[in-house]
C-alpha positions as CSV (number, residue, x, y, z in Angstrom):
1,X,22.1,15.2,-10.7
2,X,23.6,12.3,-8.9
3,X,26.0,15.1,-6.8
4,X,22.7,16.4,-5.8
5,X,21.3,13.0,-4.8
6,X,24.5,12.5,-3.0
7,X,24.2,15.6,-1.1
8,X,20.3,14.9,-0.2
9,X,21.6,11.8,1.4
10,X,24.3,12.8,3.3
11,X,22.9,16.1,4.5
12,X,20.3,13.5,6.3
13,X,22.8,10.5,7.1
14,X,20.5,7.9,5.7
15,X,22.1,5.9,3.2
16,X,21.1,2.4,2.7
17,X,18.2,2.6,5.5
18,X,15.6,0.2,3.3
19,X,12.0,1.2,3.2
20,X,11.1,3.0,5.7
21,X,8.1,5.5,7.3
22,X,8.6,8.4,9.2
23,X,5.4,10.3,11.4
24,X,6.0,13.9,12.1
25,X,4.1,16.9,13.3
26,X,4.2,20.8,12.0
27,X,3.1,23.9,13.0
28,X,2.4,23.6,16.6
29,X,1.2,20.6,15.8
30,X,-1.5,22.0,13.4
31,X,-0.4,19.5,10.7
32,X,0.3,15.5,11.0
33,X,2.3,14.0,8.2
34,X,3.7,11.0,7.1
35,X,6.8,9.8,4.6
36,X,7.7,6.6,3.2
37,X,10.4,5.3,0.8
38,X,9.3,1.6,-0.7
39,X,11.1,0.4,-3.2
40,X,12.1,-2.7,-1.6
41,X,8.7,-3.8,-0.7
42,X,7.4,-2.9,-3.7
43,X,9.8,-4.8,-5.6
44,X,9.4,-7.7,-3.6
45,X,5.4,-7.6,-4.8
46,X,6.8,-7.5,-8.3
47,X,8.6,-10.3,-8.2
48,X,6.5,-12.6,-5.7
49,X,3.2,-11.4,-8.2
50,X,5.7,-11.3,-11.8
51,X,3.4,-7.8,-12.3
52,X,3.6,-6.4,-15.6
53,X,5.1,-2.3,-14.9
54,X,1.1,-0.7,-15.1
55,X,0.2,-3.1,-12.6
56,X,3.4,-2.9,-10.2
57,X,2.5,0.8,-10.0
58,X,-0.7,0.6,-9.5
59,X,-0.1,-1.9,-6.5
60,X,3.0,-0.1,-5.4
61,X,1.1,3.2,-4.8
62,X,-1.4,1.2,-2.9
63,X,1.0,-0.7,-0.9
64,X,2.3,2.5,-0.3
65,X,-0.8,3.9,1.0
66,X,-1.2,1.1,3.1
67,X,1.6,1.1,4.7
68,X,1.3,4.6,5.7
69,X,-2.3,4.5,6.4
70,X,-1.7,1.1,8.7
71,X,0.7,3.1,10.8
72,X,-1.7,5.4,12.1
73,X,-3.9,3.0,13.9
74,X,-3.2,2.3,17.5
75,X,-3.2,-0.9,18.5
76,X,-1.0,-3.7,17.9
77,X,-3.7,-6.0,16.3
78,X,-5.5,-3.6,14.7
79,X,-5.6,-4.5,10.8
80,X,-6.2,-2.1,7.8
81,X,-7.2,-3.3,4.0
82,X,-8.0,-1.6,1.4
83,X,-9.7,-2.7,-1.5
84,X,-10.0,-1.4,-5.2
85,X,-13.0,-2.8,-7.0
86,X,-13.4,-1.6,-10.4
87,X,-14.1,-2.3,-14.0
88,X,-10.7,-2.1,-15.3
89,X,-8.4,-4.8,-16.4
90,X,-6.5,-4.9,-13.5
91,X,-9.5,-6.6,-12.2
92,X,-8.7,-4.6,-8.6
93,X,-6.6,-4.3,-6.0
94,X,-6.4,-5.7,-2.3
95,X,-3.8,-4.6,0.3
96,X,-3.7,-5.3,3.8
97,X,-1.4,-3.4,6.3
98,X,-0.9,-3.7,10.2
99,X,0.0,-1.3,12.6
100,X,3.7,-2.1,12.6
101,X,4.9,-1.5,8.5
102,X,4.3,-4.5,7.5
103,X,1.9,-4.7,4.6
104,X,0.9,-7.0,1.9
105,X,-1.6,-7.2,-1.4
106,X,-1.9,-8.4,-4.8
107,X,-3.6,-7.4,-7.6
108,X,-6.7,-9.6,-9.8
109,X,-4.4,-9.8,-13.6
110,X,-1.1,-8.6,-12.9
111,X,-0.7,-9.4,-16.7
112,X,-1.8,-6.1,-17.8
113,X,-0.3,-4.5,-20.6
114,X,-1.6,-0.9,-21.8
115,X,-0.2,2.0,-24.0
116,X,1.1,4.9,-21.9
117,X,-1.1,7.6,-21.3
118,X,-1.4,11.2,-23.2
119,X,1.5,12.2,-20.4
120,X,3.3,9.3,-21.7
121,X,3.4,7.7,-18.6
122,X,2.1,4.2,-17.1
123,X,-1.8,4.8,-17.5
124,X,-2.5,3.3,-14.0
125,X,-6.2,5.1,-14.1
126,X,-6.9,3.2,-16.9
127,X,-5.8,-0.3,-15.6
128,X,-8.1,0.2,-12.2
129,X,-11.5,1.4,-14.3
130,X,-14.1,2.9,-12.5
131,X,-15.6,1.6,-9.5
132,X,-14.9,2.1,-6.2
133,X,-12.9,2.1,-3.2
134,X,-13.2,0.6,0.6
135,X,-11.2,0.7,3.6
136,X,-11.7,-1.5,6.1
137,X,-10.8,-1.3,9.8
138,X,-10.4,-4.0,12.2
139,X,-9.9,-2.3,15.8
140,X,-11.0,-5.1,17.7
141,X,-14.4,-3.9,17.5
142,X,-17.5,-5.9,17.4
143,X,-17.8,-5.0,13.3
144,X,-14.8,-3.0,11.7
145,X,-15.3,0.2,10.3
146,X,-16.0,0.3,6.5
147,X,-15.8,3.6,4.8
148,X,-16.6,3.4,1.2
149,X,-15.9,6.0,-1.7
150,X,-16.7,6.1,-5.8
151,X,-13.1,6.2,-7.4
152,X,-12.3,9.9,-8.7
153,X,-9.8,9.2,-10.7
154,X,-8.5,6.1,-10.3
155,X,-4.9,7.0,-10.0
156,X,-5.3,6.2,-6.6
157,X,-3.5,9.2,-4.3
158,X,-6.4,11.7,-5.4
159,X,-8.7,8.7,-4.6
160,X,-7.3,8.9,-1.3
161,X,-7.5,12.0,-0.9
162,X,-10.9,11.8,-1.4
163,X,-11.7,9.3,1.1
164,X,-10.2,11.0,3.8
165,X,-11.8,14.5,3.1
166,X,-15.6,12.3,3.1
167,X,-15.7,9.5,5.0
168,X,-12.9,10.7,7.8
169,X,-13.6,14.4,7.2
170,X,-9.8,14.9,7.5
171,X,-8.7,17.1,4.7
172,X,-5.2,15.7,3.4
173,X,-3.2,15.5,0.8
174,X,-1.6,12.4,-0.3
175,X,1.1,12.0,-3.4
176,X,2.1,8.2,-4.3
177,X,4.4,7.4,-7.5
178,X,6.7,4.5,-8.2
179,X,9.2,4.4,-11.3
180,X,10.3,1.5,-13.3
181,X,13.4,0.7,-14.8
182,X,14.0,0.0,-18.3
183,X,14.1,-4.0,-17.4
184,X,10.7,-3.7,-15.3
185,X,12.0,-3.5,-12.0
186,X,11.2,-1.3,-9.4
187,X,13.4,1.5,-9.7
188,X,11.9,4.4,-6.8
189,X,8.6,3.9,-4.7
190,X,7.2,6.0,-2.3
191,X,4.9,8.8,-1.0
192,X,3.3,11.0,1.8
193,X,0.2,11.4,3.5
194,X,-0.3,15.9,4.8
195,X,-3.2,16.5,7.3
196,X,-4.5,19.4,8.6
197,X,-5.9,19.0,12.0
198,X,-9.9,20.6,12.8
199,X,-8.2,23.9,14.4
200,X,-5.9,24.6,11.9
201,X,-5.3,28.3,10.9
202,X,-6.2,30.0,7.6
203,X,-2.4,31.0,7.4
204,X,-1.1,27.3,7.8
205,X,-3.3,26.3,4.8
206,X,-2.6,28.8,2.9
207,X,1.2,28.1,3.2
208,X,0.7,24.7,2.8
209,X,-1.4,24.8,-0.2
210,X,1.2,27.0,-2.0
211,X,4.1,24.2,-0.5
212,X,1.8,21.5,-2.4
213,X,2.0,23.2,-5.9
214,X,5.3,23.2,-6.1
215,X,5.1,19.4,-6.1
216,X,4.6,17.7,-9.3
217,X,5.9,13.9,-9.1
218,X,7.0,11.9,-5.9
219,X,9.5,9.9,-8.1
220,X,11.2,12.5,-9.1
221,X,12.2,13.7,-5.9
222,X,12.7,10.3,-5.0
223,X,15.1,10.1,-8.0
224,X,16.7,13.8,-6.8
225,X,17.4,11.2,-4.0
226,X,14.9,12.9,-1.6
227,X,14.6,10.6,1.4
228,X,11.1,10.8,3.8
229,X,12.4,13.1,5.8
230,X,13.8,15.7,3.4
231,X,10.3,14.8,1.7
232,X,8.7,16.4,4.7
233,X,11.1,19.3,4.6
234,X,10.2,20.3,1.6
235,X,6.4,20.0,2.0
236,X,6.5,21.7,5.0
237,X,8.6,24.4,4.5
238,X,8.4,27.4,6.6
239,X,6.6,25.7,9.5
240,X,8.6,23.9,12.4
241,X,8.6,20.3,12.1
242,X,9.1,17.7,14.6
243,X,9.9,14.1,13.6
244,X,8.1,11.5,15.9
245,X,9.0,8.3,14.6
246,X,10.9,6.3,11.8
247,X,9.1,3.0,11.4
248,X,11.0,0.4,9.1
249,X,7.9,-1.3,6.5
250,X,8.1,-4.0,4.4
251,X,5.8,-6.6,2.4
252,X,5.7,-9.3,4.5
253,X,2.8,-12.3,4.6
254,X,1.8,-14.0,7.6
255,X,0.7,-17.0,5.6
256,X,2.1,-20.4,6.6
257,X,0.7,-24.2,5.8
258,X,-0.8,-24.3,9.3
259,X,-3.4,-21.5,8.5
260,X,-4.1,-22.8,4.9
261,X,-4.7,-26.1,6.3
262,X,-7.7,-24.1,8.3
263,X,-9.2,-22.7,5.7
264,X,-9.2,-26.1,3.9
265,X,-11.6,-27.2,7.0
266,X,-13.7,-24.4,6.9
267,X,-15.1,-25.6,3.5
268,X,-16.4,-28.6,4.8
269,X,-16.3,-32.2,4.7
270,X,-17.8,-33.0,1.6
271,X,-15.7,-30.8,-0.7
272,X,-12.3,-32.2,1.2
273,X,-14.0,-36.0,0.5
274,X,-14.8,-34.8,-3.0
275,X,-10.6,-33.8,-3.3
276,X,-9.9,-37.3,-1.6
277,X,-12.2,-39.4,-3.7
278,X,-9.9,-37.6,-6.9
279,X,-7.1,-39.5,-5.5
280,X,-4.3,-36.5,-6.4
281,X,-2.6,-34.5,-4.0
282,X,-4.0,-30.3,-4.4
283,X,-2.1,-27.2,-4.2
284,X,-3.5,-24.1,-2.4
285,X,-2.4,-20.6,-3.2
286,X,-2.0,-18.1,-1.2
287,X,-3.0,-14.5,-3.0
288,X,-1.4,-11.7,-1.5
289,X,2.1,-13.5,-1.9
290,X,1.6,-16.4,-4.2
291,X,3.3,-19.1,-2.6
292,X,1.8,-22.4,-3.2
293,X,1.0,-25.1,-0.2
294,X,0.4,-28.9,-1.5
295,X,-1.3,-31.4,0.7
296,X,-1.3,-34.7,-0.1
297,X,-4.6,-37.4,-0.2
298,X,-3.0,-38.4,3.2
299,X,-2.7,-35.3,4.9
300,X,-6.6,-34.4,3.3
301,X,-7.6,-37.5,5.1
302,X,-6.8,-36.2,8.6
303,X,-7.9,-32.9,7.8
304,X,-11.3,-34.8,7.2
305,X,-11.0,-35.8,10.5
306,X,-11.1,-32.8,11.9
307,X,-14.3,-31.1,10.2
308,X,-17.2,-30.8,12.3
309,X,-19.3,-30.3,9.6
């Protein structure tokens, strides 16, 4: 198996690239498709979050997603997020991606600890619970678009899947999976994202649908050491494929003590007097990366300062 890996690797001269997305086309361009490898990001969230392995997967499938899904919007300050709200002890999900690979999230109890499922695997489906899903667009529109769907499954590709055949009418095919190791670390994440476009053929789905079969589990191709592109090769065999882009991604926060400081004004002066009057200096925590910002009575005075209301 490793030989294998090796070859895989070589035979696509990517060793060592990090996580990364690639956006390709097939069959005369019939078919859009993306790839990505995550581990790193993924195992970032893991450690930023200290997730227990059922809830690493089930945010590194949606970081995944997002990161795949951000890619696809146009413009530089566009901004995705999607959003798992369900009954399950996870207590949901939130991920929010841009348009350039960089993505972030964080789950509600990432101290969730279940038996493995009848597959003996991580029962992600029933950490999330039912409920449903939204996905939230920012474009720089007056409102953002919001398309909401009930969760099918709750293993969250299907979900996915879902969404994008009813609220985008895009039928697609998405497969996300990440694999721990033995000391609950992220071992392989990753995943892929298979459109068909309005005027594709009956013979191109058909081929395509048989292609999709023969997949089973993203991490173990990713273990076979598949990277995105051989990912796509494999997918789309028999049709011509043209690679458009390789996009690096990674979890990355924009947070800083500046912005939280912001928010702390936006809740008004009688709260921030109410923190003063305590006398003790308070921490703020920022959720989709967990770092901690501490402002002191001092610096809560002159924020007071500056609330208009």
């Amino acid at each position: 198996m490793p030989e294998k890996k090796e070859r895989i690797r070589r035979k696509r001269g990517f060793e060592n690239m990090g996580d990364y997305i690639v956006r390709a086309t097939a069959a005369n361009h019939q078919i859009r498709a993306f790839a990505a490898t995550t581990r790193d990001l993924v195992e970032h969230a893991r450690a930023a979050h200290n997730t227990s392995p059922v809830a690493t997967a089930a945010l590194g499938r949606l970081l995944t997603a997002g990161s795949m899904m951000g890619v696809m919007m146009k413009g530089d300050k566009d901004l995705l997020t999607l959003q798992i709200k369900a009954g399950g002890p996870l207590e949901g999900i939130t991920v929010t991606a841009d348009s350039k690979g960089n993505v972030k999230g964080y789950v509600g109890n990432p101290n969730v600890v279940l038996h493995a499922n009848a597959q003996g695997k991580l029962d992600v489906a029933g950490a999330v619970g039912v409920g449903f899903m939204n996905v939230i667009k920012d474009m720089g529109m007056k409102e953002p678009y919001v398309g909401q769907t009930v969760l099918q499954t709750s293993e969250i590709a299907e979900d996915l899947t879902y969404y994008f055949a009813t609220s985008e009418q895009v039928p697609s095919s998405v497969g996300l999976g990440v694999l721990m190791e033995k000391d609950n670390t992220v071992k392989q994440a990753g995943g892929f994202i298979i459109q068909l476009m309005p005027f594709t053929e009956e013979a191109v789905i058909s081929r395509l649908e048989e292609n999709l079969k023969k997949v089973t589990s993203v991490t173990s191709l990713l273990e076979e050491g598949h990277t995105p592109e051989s990912l796509l090769e494999l997918l789309l065999e028999g049709f011509d494929i043209e690679f458009n882009d390789r996009i690096p991604t990674q979890f990355y926060c924009n947070c800083s003590k500046e912005r939280v400081e912001r928010a702390l004004i936006s809740i008004g002066k009688k709260d921030i007097q109410e923190m003063i009057d305590e006398g003790k200096e308070i921490e703020m925590n920022c959720h989709f990366c967990n770092k901690n910002y501490t402002f002191t009575v001092e610096e809560l005075k002159r924020i007071l300062k500056e609330c208009k209301r």
